[in-house]
PADO-855658 format. One line per 10 residues: number of its first residue (from 1); for each residue z, x, y of C-alpha. Coordinates in Angstrom, 3 decimals. Example, Ala and Ser with C-alpha at 12.3 -4.5 7.8 and 13.67 -1.06 7.14 Angstrom:
REM residues 2
1 = 7.800 12.300 -4.500; 7.140 13.670 -1.060 .
***
This chain:
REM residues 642
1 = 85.572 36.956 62.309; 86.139 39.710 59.668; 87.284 42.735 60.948; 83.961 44.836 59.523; 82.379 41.808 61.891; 84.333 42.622 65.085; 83.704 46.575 64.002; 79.940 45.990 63.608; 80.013 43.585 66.635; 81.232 46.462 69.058 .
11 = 78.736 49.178 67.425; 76.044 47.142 68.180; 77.111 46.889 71.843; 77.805 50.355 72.566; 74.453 51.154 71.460; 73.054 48.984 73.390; 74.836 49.840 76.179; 73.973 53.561 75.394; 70.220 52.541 75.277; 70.084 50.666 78.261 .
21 = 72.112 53.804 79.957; 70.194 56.268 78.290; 66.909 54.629 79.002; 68.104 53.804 82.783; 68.762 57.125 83.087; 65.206 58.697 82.033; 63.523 55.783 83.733; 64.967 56.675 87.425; 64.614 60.829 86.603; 60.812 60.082 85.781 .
31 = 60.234 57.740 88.025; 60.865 60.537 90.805; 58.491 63.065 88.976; 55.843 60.634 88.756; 56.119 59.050 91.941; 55.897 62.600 93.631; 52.912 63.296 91.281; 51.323 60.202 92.208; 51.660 61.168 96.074; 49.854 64.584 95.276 .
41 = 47.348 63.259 93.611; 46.561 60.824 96.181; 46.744 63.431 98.994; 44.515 65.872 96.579; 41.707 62.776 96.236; 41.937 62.202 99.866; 40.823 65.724 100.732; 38.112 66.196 98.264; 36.315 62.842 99.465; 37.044 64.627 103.483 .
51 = 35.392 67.930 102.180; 32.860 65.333 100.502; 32.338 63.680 103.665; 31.752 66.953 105.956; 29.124 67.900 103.951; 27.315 65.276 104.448; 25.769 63.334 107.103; 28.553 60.675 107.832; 26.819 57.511 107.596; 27.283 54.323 105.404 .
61 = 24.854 55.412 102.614; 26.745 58.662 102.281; 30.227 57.401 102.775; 29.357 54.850 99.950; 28.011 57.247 97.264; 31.617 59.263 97.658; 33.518 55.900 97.194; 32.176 55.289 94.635; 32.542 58.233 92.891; 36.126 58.626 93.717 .
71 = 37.200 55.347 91.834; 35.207 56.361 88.836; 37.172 58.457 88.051; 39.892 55.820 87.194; 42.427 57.760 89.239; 42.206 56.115 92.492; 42.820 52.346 93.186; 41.266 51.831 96.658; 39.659 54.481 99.074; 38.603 53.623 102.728 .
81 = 36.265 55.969 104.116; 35.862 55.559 108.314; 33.984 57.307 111.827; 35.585 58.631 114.458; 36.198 55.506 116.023; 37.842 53.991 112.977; 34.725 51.858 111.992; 34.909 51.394 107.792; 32.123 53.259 106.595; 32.409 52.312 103.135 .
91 = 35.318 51.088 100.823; 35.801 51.238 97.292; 38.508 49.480 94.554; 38.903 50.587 91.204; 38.819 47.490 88.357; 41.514 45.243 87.904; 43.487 46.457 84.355; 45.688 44.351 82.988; 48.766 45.754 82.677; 50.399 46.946 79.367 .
101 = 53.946 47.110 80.821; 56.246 43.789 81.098; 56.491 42.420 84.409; 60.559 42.987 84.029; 59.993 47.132 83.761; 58.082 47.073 86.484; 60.199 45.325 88.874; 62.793 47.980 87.596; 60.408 50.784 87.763; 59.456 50.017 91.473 .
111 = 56.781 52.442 91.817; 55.697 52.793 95.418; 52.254 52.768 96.588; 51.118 56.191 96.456; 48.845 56.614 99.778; 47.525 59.046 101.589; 45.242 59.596 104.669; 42.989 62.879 105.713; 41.463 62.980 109.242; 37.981 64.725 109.541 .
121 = 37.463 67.001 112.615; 34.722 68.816 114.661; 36.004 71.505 117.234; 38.683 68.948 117.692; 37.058 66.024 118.013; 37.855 63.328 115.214; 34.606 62.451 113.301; 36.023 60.387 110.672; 39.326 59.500 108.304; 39.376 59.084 104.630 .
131 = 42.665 56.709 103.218; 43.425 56.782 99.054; 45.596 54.818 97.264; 46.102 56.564 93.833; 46.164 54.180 90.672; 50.053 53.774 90.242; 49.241 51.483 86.761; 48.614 55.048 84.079; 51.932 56.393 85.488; 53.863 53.080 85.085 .
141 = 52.843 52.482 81.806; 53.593 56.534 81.024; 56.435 55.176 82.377; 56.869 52.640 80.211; 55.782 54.658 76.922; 58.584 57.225 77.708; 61.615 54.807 77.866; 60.046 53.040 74.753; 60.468 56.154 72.523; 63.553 56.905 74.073 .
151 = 64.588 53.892 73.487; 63.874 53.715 69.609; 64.736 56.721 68.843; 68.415 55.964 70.128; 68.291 52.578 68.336; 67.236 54.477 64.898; 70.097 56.667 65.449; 72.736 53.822 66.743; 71.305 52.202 62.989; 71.911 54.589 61.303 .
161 = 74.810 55.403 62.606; 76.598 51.570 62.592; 75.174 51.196 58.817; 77.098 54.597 58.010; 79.876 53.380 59.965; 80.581 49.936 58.169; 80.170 51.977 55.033; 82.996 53.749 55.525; 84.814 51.238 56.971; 84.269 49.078 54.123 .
171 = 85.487 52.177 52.039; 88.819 52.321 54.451; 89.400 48.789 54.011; 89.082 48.045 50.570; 92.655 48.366 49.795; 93.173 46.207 52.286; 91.499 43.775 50.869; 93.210 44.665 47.564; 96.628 44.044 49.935; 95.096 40.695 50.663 .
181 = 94.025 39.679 47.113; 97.638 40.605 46.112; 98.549 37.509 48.786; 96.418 35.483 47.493; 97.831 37.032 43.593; 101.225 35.828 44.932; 100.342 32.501 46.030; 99.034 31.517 42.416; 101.855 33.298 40.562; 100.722 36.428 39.762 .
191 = 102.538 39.880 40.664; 99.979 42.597 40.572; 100.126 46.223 41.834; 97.007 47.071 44.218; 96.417 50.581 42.241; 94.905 52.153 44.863; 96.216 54.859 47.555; 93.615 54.638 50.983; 93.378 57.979 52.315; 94.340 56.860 55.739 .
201 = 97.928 57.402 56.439; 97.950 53.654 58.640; 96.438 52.243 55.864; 98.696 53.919 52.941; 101.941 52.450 54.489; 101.001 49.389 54.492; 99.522 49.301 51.094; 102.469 50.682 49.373; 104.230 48.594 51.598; 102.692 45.625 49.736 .
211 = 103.072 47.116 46.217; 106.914 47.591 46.585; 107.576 43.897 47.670; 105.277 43.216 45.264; 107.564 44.818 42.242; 110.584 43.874 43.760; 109.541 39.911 43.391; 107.998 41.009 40.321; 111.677 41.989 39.095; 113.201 38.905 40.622 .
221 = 111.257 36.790 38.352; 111.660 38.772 35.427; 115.629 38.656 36.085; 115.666 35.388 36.734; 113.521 34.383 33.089; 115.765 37.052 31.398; 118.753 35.164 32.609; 117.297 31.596 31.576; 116.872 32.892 28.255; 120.243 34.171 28.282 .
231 = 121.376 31.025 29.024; 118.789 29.177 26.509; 119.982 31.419 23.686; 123.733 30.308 24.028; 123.438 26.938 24.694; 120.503 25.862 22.147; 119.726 29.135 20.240; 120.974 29.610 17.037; 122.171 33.353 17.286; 121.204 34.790 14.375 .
241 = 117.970 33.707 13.568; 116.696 32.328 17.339; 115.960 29.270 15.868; 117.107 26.196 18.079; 120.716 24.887 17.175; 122.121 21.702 15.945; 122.649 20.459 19.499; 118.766 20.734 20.870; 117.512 19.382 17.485; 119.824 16.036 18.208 .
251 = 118.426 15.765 21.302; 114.788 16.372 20.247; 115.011 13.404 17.020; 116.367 11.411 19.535; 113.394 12.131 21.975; 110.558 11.972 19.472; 111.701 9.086 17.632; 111.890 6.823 21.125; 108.348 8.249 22.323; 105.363 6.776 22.756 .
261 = 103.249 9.905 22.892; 104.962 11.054 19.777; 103.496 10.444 16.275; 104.497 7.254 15.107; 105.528 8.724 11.683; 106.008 11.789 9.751; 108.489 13.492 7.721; 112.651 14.886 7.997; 113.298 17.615 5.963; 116.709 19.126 5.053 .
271 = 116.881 22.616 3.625; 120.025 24.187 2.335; 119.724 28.120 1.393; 120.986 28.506 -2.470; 124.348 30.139 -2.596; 124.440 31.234 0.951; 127.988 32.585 0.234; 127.377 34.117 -2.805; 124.746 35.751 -1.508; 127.164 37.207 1.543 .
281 = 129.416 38.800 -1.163; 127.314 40.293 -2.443; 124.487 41.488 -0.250; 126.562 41.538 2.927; 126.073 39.725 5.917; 124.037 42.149 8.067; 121.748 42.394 4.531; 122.133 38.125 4.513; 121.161 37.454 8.253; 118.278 39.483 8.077 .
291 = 117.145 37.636 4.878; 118.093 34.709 7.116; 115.700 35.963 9.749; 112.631 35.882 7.466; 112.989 32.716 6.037; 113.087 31.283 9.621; 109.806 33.358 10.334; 108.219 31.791 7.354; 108.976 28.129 8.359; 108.149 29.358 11.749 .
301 = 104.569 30.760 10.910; 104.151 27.372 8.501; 104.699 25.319 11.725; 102.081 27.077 13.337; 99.669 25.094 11.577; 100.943 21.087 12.177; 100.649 19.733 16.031; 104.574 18.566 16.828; 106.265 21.189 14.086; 110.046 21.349 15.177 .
311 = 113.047 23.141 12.971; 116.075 24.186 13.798; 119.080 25.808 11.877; 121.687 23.281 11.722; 124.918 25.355 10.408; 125.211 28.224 7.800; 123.092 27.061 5.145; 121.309 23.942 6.453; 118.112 24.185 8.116; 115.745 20.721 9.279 .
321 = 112.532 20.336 9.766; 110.539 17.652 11.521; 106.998 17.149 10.414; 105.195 14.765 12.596; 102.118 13.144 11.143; 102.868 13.629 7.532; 102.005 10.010 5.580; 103.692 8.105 2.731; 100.930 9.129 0.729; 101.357 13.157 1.249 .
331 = 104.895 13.124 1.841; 105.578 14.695 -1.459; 102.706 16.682 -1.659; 104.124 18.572 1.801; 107.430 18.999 0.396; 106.102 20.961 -2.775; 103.871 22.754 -0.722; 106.538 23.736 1.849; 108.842 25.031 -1.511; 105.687 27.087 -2.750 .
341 = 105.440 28.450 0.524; 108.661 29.605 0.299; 108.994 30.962 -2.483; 108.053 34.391 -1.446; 111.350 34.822 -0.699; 112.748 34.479 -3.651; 114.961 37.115 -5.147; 117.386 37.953 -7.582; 120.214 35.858 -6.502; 118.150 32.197 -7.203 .
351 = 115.095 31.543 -8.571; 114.674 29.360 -5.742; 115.387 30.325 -2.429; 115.939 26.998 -0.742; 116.591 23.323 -2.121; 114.801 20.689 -0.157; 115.470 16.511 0.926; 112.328 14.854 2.417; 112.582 11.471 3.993; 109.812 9.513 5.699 .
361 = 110.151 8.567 9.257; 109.297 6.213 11.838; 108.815 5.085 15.663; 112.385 2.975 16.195; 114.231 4.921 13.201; 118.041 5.998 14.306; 118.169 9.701 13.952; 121.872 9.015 12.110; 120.430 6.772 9.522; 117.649 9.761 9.015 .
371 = 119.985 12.843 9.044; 121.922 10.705 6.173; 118.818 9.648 3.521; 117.459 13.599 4.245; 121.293 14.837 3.150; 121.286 12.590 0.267; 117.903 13.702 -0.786; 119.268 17.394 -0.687; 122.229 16.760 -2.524; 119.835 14.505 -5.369 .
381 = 117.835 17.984 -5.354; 121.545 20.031 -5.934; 122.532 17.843 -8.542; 119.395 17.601 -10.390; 118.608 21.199 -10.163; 115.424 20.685 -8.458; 113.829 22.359 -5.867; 113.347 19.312 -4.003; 113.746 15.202 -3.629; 113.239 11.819 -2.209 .
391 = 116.192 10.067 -0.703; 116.965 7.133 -3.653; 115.883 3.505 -2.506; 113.862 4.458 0.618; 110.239 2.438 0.619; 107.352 5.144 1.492; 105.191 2.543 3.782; 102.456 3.905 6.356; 103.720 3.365 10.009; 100.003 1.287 10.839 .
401 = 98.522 -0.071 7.174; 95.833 -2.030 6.704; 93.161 -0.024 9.194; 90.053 1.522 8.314; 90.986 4.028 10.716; 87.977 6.247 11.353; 85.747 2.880 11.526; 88.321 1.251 14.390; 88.616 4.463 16.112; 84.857 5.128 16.708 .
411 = 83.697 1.585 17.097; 86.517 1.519 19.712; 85.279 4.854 21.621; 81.468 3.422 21.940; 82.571 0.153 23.046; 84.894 1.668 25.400; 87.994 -0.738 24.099; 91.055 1.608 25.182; 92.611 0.603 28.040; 95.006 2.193 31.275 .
421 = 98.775 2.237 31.329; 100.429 4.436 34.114; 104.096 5.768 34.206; 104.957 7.358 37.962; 106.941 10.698 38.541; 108.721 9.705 41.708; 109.992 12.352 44.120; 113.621 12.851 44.974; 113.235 10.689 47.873; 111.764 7.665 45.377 .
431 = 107.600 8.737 46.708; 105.342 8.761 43.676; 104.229 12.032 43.034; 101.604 10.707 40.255; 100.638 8.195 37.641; 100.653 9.904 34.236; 97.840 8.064 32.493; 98.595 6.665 28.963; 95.873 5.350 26.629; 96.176 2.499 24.906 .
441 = 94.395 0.698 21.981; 94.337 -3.119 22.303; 93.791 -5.224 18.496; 92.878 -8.549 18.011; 95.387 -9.216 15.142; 98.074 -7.733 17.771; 100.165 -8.955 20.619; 100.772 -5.241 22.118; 98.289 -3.003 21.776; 98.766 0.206 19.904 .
451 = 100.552 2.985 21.736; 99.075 6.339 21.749; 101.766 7.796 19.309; 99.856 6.011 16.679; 96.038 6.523 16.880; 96.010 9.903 18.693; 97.027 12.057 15.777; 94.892 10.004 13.537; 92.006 10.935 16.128; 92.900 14.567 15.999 .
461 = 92.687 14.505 11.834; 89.194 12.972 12.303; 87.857 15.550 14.684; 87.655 12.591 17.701; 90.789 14.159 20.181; 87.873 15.533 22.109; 85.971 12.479 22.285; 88.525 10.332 22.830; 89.771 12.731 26.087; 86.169 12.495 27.663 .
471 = 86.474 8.542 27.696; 90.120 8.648 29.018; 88.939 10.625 31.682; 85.765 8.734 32.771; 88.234 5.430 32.760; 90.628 7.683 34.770; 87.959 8.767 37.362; 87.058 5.183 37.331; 90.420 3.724 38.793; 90.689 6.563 40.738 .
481 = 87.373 5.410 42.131; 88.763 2.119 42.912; 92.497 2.982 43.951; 92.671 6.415 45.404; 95.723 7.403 43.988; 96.001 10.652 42.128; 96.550 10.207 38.077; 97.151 12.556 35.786; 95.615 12.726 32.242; 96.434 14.349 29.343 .
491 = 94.238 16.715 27.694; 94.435 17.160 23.491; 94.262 21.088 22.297; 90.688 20.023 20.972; 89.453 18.978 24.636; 90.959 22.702 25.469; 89.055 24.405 22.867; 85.711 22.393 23.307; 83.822 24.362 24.852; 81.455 21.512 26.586 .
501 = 83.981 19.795 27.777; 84.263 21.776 30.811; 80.314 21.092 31.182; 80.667 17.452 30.672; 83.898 17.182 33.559; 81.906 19.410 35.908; 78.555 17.201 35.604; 80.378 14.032 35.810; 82.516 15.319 39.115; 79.241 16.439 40.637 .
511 = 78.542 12.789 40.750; 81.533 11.845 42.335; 82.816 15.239 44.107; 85.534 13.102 46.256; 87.653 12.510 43.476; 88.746 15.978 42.510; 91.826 15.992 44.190; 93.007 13.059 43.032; 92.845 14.222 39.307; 95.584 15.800 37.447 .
521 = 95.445 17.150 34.139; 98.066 17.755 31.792; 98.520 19.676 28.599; 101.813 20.338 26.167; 102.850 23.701 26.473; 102.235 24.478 22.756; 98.117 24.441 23.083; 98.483 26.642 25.916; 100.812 29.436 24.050; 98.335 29.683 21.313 .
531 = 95.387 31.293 22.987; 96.887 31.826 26.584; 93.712 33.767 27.607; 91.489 30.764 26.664; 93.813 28.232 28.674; 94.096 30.126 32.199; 90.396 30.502 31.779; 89.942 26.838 31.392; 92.732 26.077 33.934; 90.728 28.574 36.589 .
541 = 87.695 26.199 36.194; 89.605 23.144 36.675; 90.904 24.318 39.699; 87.233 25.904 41.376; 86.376 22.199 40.750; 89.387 20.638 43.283; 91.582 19.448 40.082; 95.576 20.290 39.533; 96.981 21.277 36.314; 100.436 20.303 34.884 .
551 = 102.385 21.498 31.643; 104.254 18.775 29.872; 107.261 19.234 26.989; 107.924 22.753 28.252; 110.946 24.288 26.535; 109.889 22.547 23.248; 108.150 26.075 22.482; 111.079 28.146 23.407; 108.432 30.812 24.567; 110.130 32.893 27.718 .
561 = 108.679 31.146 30.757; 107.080 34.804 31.940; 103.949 33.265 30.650; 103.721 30.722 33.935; 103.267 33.872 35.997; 99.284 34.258 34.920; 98.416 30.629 34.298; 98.262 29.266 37.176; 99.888 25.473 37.297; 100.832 23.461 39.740 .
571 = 103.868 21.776 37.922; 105.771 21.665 34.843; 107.516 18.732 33.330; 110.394 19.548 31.304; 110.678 18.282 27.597; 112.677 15.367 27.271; 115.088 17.184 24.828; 116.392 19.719 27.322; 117.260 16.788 29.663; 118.846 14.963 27.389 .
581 = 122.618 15.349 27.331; 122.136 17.587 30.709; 124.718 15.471 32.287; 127.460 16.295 29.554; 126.834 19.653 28.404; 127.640 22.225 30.766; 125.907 25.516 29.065; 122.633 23.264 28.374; 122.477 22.449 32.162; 123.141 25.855 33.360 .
591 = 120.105 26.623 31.426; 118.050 23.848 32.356; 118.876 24.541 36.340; 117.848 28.409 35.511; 114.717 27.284 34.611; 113.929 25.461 37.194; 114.739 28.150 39.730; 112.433 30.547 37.674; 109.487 27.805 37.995; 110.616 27.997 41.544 .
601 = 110.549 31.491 42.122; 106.487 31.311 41.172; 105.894 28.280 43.357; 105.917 25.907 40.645; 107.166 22.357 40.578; 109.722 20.985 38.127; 109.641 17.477 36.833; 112.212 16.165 33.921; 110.326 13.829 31.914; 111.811 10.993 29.754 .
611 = 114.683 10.693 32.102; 117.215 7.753 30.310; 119.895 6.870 32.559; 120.497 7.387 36.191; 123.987 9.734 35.623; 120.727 11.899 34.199; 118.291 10.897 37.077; 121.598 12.108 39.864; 122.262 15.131 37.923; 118.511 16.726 37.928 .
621 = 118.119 15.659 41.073; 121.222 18.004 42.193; 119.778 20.775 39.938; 116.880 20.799 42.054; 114.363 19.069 40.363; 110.849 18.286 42.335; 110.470 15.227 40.545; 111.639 12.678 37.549; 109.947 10.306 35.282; 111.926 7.802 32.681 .
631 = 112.444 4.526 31.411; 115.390 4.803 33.656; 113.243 5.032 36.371; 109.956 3.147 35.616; 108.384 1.830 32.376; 104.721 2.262 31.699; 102.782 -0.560 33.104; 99.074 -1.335 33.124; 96.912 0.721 35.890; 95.148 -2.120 38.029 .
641 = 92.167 -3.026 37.102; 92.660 -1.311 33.955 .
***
């Protein structure tokens, strides 16, 4: 019970303690009063009818006549009018009221019978006797009518009172409540001040209590991201322009090129700055790495724009881009648009500020073999004096040909043709924490069907990401239906920004409420960071609704991880290009155990993904991590009944 409860709760006994004293109290004072008055008004009655009865000849007739006009008047209940010898000359009730006070206040009232008797004399001798009971029911239900005013008048006041009361009680304890919303603040990893200052002294300390531990965990975290970025700048930054290095771009070909979820094609591109060195001489270097600076913030700003856009500064002059999704067909289209994008920066020194070798890639390719057409493509481009190339004898082909795409992808969403695959993130101790749901696309004129690498992007050009999420999930709620085992889905950035898809989940959980907590859903950290308002909305909603919410890739962004504070997720997996090489590069997995104990810090679990070998799997697993999913520890595999 609330406190305001209890409060209220113990008002509303006092005063009704105080009106049952109060009335108690008036009831036994005015009981007296009346009880006396009733006994003089008897005794006055009983001499009137004696004087009555001397005046008269004392016989029935005349001893009736004064009966009955002494309970006419309504103030006497029974009169008994005798002789001398005590012979009843006439007797006399008044009518039987019924009574307008409960039976219960006039047990408590106990009014005794007000009687009184008045001889009648002649030179001594006894000639008669008159006996009245007065009416005791008028004074009872004064009685009554007394303790009933009393009564509400105290219980108007006690209102009154206990409503003004909880008012200000309320007002007392709303920074407590603030102190208790901070709790709950802390719990979902958020570190907010309460901003207010009770006027209560009790109160105050405790609230400012609050607001210091709340700062000082506040700073912890901040110290704690400031020191993974630290680490994150020296062991996969480049330092001049904060573009990743040479090593994290390694690791992330290697990743993206073995992935199923990736895009099963695109386009490498090697850029080389013209005359980097000349340019030193005779600019300077502090005048150069600025320059520097900007052309990374223009490839940075271009990548805003393509789903998957990774560079990374390679060594002096050498920068690489990967371009997932980019076809045969507009592979040289995107490398003359990339040049005319660049040419802004431009200056006196070149007219050119960057040569450029494109090469085509694919699911399988080695990231060796790619590295070496892109380098002779640049150095084709150097030779010729052109601002960019093609590597010499490498076939453009389409990673799927021969589809009608948009006609296979919607005939396949109405007839419901994708099936299930699950990968499990297992626990340190080898428990599965989940099934990460992967979508796949069967074909009749293929023996495995079509990963999700390949159709998904192709979905998100043709505006069906959205569509294609709300049928994943129904299949997902499905199994989970059958199987009660929690899965985890991923969500495209269309199904974030679609505004009815948050209508569509919640009508189709209100159908099967039960399922909620066994539904996970996960998005890449990248659709998050571009409207981060928009996706802690949409997270909040999941959550009112029973469902948790994961990040996948994390790092891949190389946003500082103060973000996770607000958004409210239950677990982060780590891109597969931090973990890679973790085991054998000392700075990379100071940084990678830094961020975990930051994720940590807010309550947040931390799962490696795309985990290739068990030296990895044994050396995350020391680092801390919550949980690990691989090929080295479990291939995707159909979800039963799938």
């Amino acid at each position: 019970m609330s406190l305001t409860r209890q409060l209220l709760l113990v008002v509303l006994l006092s005063l009704a303690a105080a009106i049952l004293g109060a009335t108690t109290v008036v009831v036994v004072s005015t009981r007296g009063d009346l009880q006396r008055r009733l006994d003089a008004q008897a005794a006055q009655i009983a001499q009137l009818a004696a004087r009555g009865l001397v005046g008269v000849q004392i016989d029935p007739a005349g001893a009736e006549r004064i009966a009955t006009a002494a309970v006419a008047g309504g103030h006497v209940q029974h009169i008994v009018l005798a002789d001398g010898s005590g012979r009843v000359l006439a007797e006399a009730s008044g009518p039987k009221l019924e009574s307008p006070v409960p039976e219960w206040f006039s047990a408590i009232a106990a009014l005794r019978p007000a009687v009184a008797s008045i001889g009648i004399a002649d030179d001594g001798r006894p000639i008669g006797k008159v006996t009245v009971e007065a009416a005791g029911l008028p004074a009872l239900a004064e009685l009554w009518a007394t303790a009933r005013r009393i009564s509400d008048a105290l219980l108007v006041l006690g209102l009154i009172s206990a409503a003004l009361g909880v008012l200000v009680l309320r007002r007392q304890l709303a920074p407590l409540e603030r102190v208790a919303e901070q709790a709950d603040a802390i719990l979902h990893n958020r570190f907010e001040p309460s901003g207010l200052r009770p006027s209560a002294p009790e109160l105050r300390r405790v609230v400012e209590a609050m607001d210091r531990l709340v700062g000082r965990m506040k700073e912890q975290f901040e110290e704690e991201i400031a020191r993974s970025e630290r680490l994150r700048r020296e062991a996969l930054s480049d330092q001049v322009t904060g573009l990743p290095n040479r090593r994290w771009f390694d690791h992330h070909l290697q990743d993206v090129l073995a992935a199923d979820d990736e895009s099963a094609h695109g386009a490498l591109l090697l850029l080389r700055v013209t005359d980097l060195d000349g340019r030193n001489r005779r600019h300077g270097y502090v005048r150069t790495d600025q320059w520097l600076r900007e052309l990374a913030g223009a490839l940075t700003a271009l990548g805003r724009a393509r789903e998957g856009w990774a560079l990374a500064r390679l060594r002096g002059a050498d920068f690489v881009v990967l371009a997932p999704g980019v076809d045969a067909a507009g592979i040289a289209t995107f490398g003359a648009g990339l040049i005319t994008a660049l040419a802004s920066l431009a200056d006196g020194d070149a007219p050119s500020p960057v040569r450029c070798g494109l090469t085509p890639y694919q699911r399988g390719d080695s990231p060796a073999t790619l590295l070496a057409q892109a380098d002779a493509a640049l150095s084709a481009a150097e030779a010729a004096g052109t601002d960019w190339q093609l590597p010499p004898a490498v076939e453009l082909a389409d990673a799927a040909p021969g589809h009608d795409w948009a006609a296979l992808l919607r005939t396949a969403l109405q007839e419901e043709r994708f099936v299930l695959y699950g990968q499990p993130a297992l626990a340190a101790d080898g428990s599965v924490l989940h099934h990460e749901v992967l979508a796949r696309l069967p074909l009749a004129d293929a023996d495995e069907p079509l990963v999700a690498g390949t159709f998904v992007p192709i979905a998100a050009r043709l505006g069906l990401a959205a569509d294609l999420d709300r049928l994943i999930v129904l299949l997902a709620l499905d199994q989970i239906d059958r199987e009660r085992r929690p899965l985890a889905v991923n969500l495209s950035e269309a199904a974030l920004r679609d505004r009815g898809f948050l209508d569509f989940f919640a009508i189709e959980l209100g159908q099967r409420p039960a399922l909620a907590p066994w539904l996970i859903f996960e998005t890449r950290e990248a659709y998050v960071l571009h409207d981060l308002d928009a996706a802690t909305a949409f997270i909040a909603v999941l959550r009112e609704l029973g469902c948790r919410f994961g990040l996948d890739h994390v790092g891949r962004s190389f946003a500082p991880a103060g973000y996770l504070a607000r958004l409210g997720v239950e677990y982060l997996k780590l891109d597969g290009g931090f973990v890679r090489g973790v085991d054998r590069e000392p700075v990379q997995r100071q940084y990678v155990e830094a961020l975990c104990r930051s994720a940590h810090a807010l309550g947040i679990s931390v799962i490696a993904e795309r985990v290739e070998s068990e030296t990895e799997a044994a050396d995350l697993r020391a680092l801390g991590f919550d949980g690990l999913q691989g090929r080295a520890l479990a291939a995707p595999a159909p979800l039963g009944g799938a």
